[in-house]
C-alpha positions in Angstrom: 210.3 -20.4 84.0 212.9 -18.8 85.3 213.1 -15.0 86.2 214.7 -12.4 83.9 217.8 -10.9 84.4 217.1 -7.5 86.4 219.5 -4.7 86.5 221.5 -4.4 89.8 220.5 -1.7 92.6 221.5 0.0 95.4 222.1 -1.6 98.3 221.1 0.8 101.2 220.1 -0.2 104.7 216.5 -1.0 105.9 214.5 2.0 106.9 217.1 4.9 105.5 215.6 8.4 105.4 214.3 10.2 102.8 217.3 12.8 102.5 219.5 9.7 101.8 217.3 8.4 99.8 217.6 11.8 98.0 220.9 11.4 97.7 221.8 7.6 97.1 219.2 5.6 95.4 219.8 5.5 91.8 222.1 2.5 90.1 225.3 1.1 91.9 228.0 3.2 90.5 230.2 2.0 87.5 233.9 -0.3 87.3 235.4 3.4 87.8 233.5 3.6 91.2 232.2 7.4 90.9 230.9 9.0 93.5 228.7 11.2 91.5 226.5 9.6 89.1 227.7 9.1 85.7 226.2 11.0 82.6 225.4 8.5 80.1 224.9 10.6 76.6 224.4 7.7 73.9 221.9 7.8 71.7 222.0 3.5 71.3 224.3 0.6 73.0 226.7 -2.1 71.7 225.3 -5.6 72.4 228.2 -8.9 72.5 227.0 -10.4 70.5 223.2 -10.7 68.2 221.3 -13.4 70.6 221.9 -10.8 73.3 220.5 -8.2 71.3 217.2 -10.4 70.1 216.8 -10.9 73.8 216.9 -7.5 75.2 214.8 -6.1 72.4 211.9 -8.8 73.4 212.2 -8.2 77.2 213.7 -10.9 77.9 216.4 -9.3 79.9 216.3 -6.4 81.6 219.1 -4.0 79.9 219.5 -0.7 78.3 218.9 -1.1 74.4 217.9 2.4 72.9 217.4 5.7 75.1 214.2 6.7 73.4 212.8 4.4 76.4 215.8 3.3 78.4 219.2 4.8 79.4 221.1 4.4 82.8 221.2 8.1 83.9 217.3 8.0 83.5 216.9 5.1 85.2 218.9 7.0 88.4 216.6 10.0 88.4 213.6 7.6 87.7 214.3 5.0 91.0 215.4 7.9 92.5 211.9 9.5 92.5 210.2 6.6 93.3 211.8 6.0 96.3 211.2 9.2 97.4 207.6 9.1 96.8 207.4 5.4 97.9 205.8 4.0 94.6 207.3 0.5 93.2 207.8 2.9 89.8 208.8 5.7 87.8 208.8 7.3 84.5 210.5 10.1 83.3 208.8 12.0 80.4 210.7 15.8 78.6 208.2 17.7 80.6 205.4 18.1 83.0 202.5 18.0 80.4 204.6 15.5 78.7 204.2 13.0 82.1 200.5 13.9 81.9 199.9 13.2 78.1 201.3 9.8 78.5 199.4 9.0 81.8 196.3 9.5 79.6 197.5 7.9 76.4 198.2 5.1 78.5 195.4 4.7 80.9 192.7 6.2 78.6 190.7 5.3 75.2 188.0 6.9 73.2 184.6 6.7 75.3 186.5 6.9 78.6 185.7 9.8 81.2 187.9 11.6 83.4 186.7 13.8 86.6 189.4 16.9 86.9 189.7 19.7 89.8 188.6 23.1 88.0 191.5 24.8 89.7 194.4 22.8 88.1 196.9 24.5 85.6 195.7 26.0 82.7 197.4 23.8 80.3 196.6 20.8 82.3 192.5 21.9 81.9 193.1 22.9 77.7 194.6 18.8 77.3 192.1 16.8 79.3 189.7 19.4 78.1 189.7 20.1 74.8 193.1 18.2 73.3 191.8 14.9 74.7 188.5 15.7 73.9 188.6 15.6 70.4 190.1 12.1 70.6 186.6 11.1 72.3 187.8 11.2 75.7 184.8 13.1 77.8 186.2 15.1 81.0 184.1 16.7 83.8 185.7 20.0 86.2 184.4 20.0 89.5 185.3 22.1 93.1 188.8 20.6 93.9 187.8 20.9 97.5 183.7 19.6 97.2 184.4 15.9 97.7 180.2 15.5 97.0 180.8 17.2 93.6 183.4 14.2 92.6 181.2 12.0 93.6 178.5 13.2 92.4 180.4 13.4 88.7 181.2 9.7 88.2 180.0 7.7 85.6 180.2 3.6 84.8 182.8 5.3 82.3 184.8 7.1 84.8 188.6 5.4 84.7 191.0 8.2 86.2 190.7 11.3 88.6 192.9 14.0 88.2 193.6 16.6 91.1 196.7 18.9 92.3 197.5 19.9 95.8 198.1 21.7 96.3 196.4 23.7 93.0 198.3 26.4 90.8 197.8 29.3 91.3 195.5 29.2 94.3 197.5 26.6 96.8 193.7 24.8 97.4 194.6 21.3 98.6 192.3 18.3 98.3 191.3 15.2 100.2 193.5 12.7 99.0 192.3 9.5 100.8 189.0 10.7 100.2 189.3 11.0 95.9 191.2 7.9 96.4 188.3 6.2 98.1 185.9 7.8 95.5 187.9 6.7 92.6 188.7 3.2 93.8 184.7 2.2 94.6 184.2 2.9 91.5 187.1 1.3 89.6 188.5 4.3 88.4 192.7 5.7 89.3 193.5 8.6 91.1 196.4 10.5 89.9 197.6 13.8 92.2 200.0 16.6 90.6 202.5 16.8 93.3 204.4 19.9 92.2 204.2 22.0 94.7 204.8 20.0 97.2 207.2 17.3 96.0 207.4 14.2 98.1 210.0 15.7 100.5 206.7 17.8 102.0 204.2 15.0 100.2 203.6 11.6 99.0 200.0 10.9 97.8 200.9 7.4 97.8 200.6 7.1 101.1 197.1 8.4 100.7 195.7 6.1 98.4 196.9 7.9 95.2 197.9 5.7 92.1 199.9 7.8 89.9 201.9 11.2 91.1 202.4 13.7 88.3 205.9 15.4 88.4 207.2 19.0 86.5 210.6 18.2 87.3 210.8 21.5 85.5 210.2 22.8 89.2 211.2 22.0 92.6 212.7 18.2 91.6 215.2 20.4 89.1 215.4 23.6 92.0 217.1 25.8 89.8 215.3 26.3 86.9 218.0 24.5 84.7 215.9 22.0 82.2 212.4 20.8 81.4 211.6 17.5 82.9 208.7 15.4 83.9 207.5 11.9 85.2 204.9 9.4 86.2 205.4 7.7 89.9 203.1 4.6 90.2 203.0 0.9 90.5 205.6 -0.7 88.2 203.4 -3.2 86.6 200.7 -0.5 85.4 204.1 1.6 84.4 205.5 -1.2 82.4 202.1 -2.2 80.7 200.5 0.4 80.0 203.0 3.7 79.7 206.7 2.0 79.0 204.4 0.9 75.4 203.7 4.0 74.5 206.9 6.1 75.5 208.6 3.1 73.3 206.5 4.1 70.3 205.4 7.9 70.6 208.5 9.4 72.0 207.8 11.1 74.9 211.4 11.0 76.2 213.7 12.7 79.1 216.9 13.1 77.6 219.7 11.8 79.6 221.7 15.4 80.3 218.1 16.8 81.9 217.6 13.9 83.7 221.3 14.0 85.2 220.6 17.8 86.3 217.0 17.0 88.4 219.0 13.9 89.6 221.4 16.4 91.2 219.0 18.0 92.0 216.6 15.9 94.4 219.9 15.5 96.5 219.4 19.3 98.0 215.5 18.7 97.7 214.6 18.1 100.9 216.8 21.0 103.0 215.4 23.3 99.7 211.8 22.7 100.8 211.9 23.1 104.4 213.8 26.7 103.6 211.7 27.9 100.6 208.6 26.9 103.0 210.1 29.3 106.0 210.5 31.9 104.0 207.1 31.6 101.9 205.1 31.5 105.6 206.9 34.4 106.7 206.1 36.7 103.3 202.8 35.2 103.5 202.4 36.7 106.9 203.4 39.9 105.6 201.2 40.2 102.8 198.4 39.3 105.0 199.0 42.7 107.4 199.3 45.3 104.1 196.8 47.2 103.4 196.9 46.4 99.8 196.4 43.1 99.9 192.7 42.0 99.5 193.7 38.5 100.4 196.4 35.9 100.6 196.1 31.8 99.5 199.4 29.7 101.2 198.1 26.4 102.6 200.8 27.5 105.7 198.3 30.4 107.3 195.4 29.3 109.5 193.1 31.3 107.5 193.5 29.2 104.6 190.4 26.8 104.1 192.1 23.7 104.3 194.9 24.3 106.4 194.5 21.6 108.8 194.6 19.1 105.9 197.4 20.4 104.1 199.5 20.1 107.6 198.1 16.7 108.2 199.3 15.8 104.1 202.0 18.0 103.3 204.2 17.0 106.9 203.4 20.0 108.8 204.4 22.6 106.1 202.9 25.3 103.4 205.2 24.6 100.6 206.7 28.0 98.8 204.1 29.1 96.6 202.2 31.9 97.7 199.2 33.8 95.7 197.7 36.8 96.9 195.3 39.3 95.1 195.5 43.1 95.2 192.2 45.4 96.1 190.4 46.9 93.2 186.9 48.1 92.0 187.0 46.7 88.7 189.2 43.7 86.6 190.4 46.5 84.5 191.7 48.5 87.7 192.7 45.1 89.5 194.6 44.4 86.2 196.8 47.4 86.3 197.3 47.1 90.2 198.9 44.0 90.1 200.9 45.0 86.7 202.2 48.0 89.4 203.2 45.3 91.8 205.2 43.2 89.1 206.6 46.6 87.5 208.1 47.6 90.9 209.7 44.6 91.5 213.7 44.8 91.3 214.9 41.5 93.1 212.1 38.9 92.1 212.4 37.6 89.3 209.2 38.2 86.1 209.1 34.9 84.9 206.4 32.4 85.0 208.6 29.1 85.8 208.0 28.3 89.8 210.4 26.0 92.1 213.7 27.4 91.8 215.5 28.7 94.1 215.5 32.5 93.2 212.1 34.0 93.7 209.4 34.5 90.8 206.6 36.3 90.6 204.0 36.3 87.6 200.2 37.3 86.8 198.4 34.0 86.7 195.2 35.3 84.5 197.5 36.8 81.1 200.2 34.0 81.2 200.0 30.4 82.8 196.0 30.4 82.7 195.9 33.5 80.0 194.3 30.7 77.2 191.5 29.5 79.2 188.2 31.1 78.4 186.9 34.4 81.0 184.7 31.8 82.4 187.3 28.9 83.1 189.6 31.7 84.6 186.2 32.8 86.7 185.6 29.4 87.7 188.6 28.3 88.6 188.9 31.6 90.7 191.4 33.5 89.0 191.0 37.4 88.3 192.8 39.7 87.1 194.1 41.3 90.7 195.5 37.7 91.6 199.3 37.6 91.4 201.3 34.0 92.1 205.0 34.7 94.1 207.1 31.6 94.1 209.2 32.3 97.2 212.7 31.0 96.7 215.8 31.2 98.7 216.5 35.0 98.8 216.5 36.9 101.9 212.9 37.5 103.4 213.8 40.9 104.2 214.6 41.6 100.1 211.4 40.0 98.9 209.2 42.0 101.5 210.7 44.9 100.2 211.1 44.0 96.9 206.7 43.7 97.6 206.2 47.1 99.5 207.7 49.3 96.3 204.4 48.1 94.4 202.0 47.4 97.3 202.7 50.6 98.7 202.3 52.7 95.8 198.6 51.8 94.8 
């Protein structure tokens, strides 16, 4: 039998770096020969004829036939990513929890288990948790960073492990290779949330990871522009088990947001390198006030696993930085940190992380504010813990910005 018509790609030399990669890999451009990718906004396409049209719709050809599941501006930003993070595929999803809810719809049934980091985001915990749960899908939390405890956690029922690293709000970064070792003796995937790091710092592939979770939302966009998401993997699992269920439940990147994040993995890499420098240097800073009861940033050699996250994330700390005021109580810790968000005038209130101007938000009543007081407590969170997504704004200005509500408690 012969081999299906595939869609044409790139050609790009052997070896090429990631920052062309960033930049390049996508489709080859149209008849018109643009230099910027195209923005293909059509809902449906025109077929030559209706044998053309029976075979495309039974996958008989490789071609774009609705963009509920297939568009050529998505297909850019999806080989785009996988490239980046070295994975054979990609699929892009409207958001972050969108990418995750179709990893599980795919990969999961009723009866199955999943094994989860405790530390991961809130919303992430409530849909494995309790969303998937009622569907009769069983999940167990455990330490993100106690290897022994995700061991000791599988079942004969276990079929994915679910991790971040490194972890929002409190930048803990796991073992990779070592989940990945875990997961695979016993049959089960690994899949790793690579927000924070995104694969110009990271690329759990390389690890032993089988599916990367994207936000595109964050750094992938850079500028806070659109919602986005997507699933990096092998393309067989991709196109077995999660292109089926995108086709039928809708969980769809529309083609204008996934035209912005494709612009936007072209300044990627020189955005993560900067945003890192700068996040090191106010993480530095917050570790000498008197204020500060302590700083997490996987960049400082007092954080636990720094020696991993330099061996994993290529030497750097990534830009998110969480750091908790002093207090006596949670209701005094509370108001502290309200102080420090209160006083700011350059950093921007907002919980959305990875763009480019700096944000700064209070973990325990927003992102994780509908967890339970014990999932916050176990997952580390208190009320005196405040999250700073250092962006591209002058050091000096955000340290300053700081000090008018440090300084004041």
């Amino acid at each position: 039998m012969s081999e299906k018509p595939r869609l044409p790609r790139v050609e790009l030399p052997e070896g090429v770096g990631l920052s062309t990669r960033a930049l390049r890999e996508g489709l080859p451009p149209s008849q018109w020969g643009e230099n910027s990718e195209a923005l293909y906004l059509t809902s449906s396409f025109v077929y030559p004829d209706a044998a053309t049209a029976a075979r495309r719709f039974a996958d008989e050809e490789e071609a774009f036939t609705y963009s509920r599941f297939s568009n050529p501006t998505v297909m850019m930003m999806e080989r785009r990513l996988a490239a980046l993070e070295g994975t054979t595929g990609s699929i892009a999803t409207a958001s972050g929890m969108g990418a995750i809810t179709l990893l599980a719809m795919g990969l999961l049934k009723a009866g199955d288990h999943v094994v989860c980091s405790r530390s991961v985001f809130g919303s992430t915990i409530k849909l494995l948790g309790d969303v998937f749960g009622r569907f009769g899908v069983e999940s167990t939390f455990v330490s993100q960073t106690d290897v022994a405890e995700w061991r000791a956690a599988m079942r004969p029922n276990t079929r994915l492990l679910f991790a971040e690293s490194p972890t929002n709000p409190l930048t803990e970064v796991c073992d990779i290779a070592a989940l990945a070792e875990v997961a695979h003796a016993a049959g089960a995937w690994l899949a790793v949330d690579n927000c924070f790091c995104s694969p110009a710092l990271q690329q759990p592939a390389k690890w032993g990871a089988d599916f990367i979770i994207h936000s595109g939302t964050k750094y992938l966009d850079g500028q806070g522009r659109v919602i986005a998401g997507a699933v990096c993997g092998p393309e067989e699992l991709i196109q077995s088990k999660l292109l089926p269920v995108q086709r039928s439940a809708g969980l769809t990147l529309s083609p204008f947001n996934a035209w912005v994040v494709l612009k936007g993995m072209e300044t990627l890499v020189v955005r993560m390198k900067a945003q890192s420098a700068n996040a090191l240097a106010v993480a530095q800073w917050l570790e000498a006030h008197p204020a500060v009861a302590r700083v997490h940033y996987p960049g400082l050699a007092s954080h636990p696993q720094h020696a991993l996250a330099m061996k994993q994330q290529s030497g750097l700390g990534a830009a998110v930085v969480s750091f908790e005021v002093k207090g006596e109580s949670p209701e005094q810790l509370r108001a502290q940190a309200f102080a420090v968000l209160d006083a700011a005038q350059v950093c921007s209130r907002t919980t959305n992380l990875g763009d480019t101007k700096t944000t700064i938000s209070h973990p325990a009543t927003t992102s994780h504010g509908r967890l339970s007081e014990a999932q916050r407590q176990a997952a580390g969170i208190g009320q005196g813990l405040i999250r700073l997504a250092v962006g591209l704004d002058d050091v000096a200005d955000i340290t300053a910005d700081l000090a008018r509500g440090l300084d004041s408690l």
